[in-house]
C-alpha positions in Angstrom: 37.8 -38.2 7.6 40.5 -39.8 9.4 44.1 -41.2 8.0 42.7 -45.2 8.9 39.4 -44.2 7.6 41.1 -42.7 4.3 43.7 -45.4 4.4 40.8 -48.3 4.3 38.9 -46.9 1.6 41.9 -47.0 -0.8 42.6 -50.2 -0.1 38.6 -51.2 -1.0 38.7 -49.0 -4.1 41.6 -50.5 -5.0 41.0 -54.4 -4.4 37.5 -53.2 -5.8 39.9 -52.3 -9.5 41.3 -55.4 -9.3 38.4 -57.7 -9.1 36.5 -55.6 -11.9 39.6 -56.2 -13.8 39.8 -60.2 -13.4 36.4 -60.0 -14.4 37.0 -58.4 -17.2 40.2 -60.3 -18.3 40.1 -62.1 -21.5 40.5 -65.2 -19.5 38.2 -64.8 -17.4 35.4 -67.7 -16.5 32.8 -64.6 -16.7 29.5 -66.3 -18.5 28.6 -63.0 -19.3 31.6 -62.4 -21.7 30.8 -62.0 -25.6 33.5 -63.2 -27.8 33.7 -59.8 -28.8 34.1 -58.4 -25.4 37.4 -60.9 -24.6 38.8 -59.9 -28.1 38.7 -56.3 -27.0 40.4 -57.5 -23.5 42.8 -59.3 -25.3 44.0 -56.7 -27.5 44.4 -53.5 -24.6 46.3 -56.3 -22.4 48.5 -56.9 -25.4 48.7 -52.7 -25.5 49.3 -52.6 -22.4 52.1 -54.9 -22.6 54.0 -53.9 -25.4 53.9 -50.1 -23.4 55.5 -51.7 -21.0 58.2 -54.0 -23.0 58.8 -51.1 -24.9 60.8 -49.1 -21.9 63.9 -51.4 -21.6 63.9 -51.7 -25.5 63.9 -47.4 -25.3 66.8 -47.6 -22.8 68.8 -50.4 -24.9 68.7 -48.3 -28.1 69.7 -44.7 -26.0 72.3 -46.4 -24.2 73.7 -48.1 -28.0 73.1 -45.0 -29.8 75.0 -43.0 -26.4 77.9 -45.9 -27.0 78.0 -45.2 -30.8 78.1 -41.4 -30.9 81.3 -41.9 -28.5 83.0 -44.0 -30.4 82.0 -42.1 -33.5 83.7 -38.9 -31.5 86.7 -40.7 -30.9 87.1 -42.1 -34.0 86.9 -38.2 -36.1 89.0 -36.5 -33.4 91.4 -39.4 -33.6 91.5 -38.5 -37.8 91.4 -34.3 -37.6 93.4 -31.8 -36.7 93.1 -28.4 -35.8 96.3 -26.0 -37.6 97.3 -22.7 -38.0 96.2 -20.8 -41.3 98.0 -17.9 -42.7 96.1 -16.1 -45.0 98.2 -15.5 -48.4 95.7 -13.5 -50.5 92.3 -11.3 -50.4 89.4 -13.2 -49.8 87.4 -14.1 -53.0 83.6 -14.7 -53.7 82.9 -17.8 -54.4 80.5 -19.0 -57.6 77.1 -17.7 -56.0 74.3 -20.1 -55.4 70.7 -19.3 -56.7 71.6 -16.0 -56.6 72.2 -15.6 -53.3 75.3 -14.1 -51.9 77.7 -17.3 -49.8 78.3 -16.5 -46.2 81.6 -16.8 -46.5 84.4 -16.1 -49.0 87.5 -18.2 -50.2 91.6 -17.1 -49.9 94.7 -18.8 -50.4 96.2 -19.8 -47.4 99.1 -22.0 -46.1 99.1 -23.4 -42.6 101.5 -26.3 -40.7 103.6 -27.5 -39.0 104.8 -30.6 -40.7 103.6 -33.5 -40.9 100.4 -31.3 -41.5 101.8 -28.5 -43.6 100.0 -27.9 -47.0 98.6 -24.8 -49.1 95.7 -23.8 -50.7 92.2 -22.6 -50.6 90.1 -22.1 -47.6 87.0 -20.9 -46.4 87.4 -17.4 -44.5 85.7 -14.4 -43.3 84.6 -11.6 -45.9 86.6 -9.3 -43.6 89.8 -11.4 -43.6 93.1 -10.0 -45.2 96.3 -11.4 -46.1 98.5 -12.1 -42.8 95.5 -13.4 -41.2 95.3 -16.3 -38.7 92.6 -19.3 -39.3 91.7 -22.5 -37.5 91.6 -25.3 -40.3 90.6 -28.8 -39.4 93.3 -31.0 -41.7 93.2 -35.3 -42.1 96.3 -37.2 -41.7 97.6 -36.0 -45.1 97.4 -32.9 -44.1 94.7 -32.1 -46.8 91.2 -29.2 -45.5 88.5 -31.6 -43.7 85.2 -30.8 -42.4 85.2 -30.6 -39.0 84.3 -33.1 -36.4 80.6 -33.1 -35.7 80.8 -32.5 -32.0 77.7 -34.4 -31.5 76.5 -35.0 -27.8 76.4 -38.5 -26.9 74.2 -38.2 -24.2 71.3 -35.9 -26.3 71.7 -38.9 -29.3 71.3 -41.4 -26.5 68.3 -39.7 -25.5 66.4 -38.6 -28.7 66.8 -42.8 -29.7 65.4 -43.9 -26.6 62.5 -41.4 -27.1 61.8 -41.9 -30.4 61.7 -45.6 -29.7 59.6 -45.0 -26.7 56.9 -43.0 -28.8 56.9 -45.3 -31.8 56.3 -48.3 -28.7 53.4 -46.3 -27.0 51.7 -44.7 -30.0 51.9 -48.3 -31.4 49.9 -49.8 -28.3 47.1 -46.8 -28.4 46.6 -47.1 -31.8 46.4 -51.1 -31.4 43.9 -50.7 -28.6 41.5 -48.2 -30.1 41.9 -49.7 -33.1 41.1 -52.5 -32.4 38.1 -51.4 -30.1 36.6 -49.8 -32.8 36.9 -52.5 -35.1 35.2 -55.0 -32.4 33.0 -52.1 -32.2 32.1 -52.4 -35.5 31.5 -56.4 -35.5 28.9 -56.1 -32.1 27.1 -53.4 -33.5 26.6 -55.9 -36.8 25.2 -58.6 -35.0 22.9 -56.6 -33.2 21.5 -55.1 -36.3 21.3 -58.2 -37.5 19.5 -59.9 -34.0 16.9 -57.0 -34.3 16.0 -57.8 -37.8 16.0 -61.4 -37.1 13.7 -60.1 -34.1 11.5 -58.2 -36.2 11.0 -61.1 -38.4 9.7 -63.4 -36.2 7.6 -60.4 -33.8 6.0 -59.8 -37.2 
């Protein structure tokens, strides 16, 4: 088979897809159309459409949920701070859990410098002794904080964008088989009920 050969009997197979699609549009002048059959034409083109509306709505929410987790960054590195921790005393087991033994232990510590200075208890290391340096992530009143989340705005961005994307497409395949089968459903009903009608009068 040659390239124009090949070439010409794409273009036919595909000019061939699109008539059998206008044919089978749900406004199509086709006087061999059931109701039933443009009903279940309607609803896959409306699938088909929301599949499709539903990628810029996918990039919309990554790109706002990207934008937020920066800002949300910002905001907790702009509110913690990382100090210095000396540890004071032997660490100490905390109250246990269930009965399960924590993974980490509690001393007394101290850290600064000023404005950020304090004392107190801190989460440490069941190897850690007195003398001891710690990171400790402080607030502005120099009080123990959790720690910024570190959370990757580009891998938020993206986990909203596909979980809007999936809820979008699964939404259109479940509208179009669905909604097949219901139609399904009705056609087959009005046969059964021609045949009877049928049998009626052939009797």
């Amino acid at each position: 088979m040659t390239p124009t050969t090949a070439r010409k009997e794409r273009t036919v197979s595909r000019q061939s897809r699109l008539r059998r699609f206008a044919r089978c549009a749900p406004w199509s002048r086709n006087p061999l159309m059931r109701k039933t059959d443009r009903i279940d034409s309607g609803l896959r083109a409306l699938a088909a459409a929301i599949a499709v509306a539903t990628i810029p709505v996918a990039v919309l929410a990554g790109t706002t949920a990207r934008d937020d987790a920066v800002a949300q960054n910002h905001a907790e590195l702009g509110t913690r701070f990382a100090v210095t921790a000396t540890v004071l005393d032997p660490p100490a087991m905390p109250p246990m859990s269930g009965g399960l033994i924590p993974r980490q232990a509690t001393a007394r510590a101290v850290w600064g410098p000023c404005p950020l200075c304090g004392s107190g208890p801190i989460e440490v290391g069941w190897l850690s002794r007195p003398g001891d340096k710690v990171q400790v992530w402080v607030g502005p009143d120099g009080r123990p904080a959790a720690p910024p989340a570190h959370r990757s705005p580009d891998a938020e961005g993206v986990d909203y964008a596909f979980g809007v994307l999936s809820a979008g497409w699964w939404g259109a395949v479940v509208l179009a088989l669905g909604g097949h089968w219901l139609v399904d459903r009705r056609r087959y009903a009005a046969l059964d009920v021609e045949w009877r009608r049928l049998g009626q009068h052939t009797c």
